[in-house]
N, C-alpha and C positions, 0 to 999 in steps of 0.2 A: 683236700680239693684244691685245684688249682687257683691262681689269683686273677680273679676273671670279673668284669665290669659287670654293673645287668644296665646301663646306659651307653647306649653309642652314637652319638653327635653326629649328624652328615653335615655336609657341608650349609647350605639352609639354614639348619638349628643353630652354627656356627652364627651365620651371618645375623641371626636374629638375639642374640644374647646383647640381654639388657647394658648398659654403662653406667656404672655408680659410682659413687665417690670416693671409694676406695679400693684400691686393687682387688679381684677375688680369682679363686682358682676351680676347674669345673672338669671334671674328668671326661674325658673323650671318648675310650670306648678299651678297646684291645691292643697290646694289655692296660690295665688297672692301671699302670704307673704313668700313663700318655696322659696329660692333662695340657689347658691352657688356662694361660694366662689374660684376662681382662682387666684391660687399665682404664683409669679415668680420662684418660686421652683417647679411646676409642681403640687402642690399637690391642690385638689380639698375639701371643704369643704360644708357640708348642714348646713343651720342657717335658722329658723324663726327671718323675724323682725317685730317688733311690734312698736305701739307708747304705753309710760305710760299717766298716768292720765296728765298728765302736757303737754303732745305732743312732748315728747323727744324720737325720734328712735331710740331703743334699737337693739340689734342681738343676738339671743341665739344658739349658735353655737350647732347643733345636731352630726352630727358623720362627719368624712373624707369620700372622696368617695376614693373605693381600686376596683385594678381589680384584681381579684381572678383569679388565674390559678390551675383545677383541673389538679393532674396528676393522670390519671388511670392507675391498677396493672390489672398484669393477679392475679386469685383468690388464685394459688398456692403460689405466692410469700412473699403474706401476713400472710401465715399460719409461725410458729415456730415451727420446730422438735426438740425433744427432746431425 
């Protein structure tokens, strides 16, 4: 059978994941191997891990997770008079 998670994080669960004192790793969803990383500094990481040809678990660290706050303008205020 395929390598398939039976947990998948949305973003939400993402945001809500505890902060401890020591680094931990929390698998994501699909595939299996997508997990992030949680630090003691609050900050959230996405890594694929893998084994190489030898069987050595590697982590290839992909991007941070960031929460994005949009601020919306009224249309006027974005314009420049001149």
């Amino acid at each position: 059978m395929a390598n398939r998670s039976r947990v998948y994080l949305l973003d939400k669960d993402i945001r809500k994941l505890d902060i401890k004192e020591k680094r931990y790793t929390k698998s994501v969803g699909e595939p299996k191997e997508l997990c992030i990383w949680v630090n003691p500094s609050g900050m959230k990481s996405f890594f694929l891990k893998y084994k190489d040809s030898i069987g050595k678990e590697i982590a290839y660290k992909l991007s941070d997770f960031r929460e994005v706050f949009i601020v919306l303008m009224k249309p006027e205020e974005t314009l420049i008079n001149f």
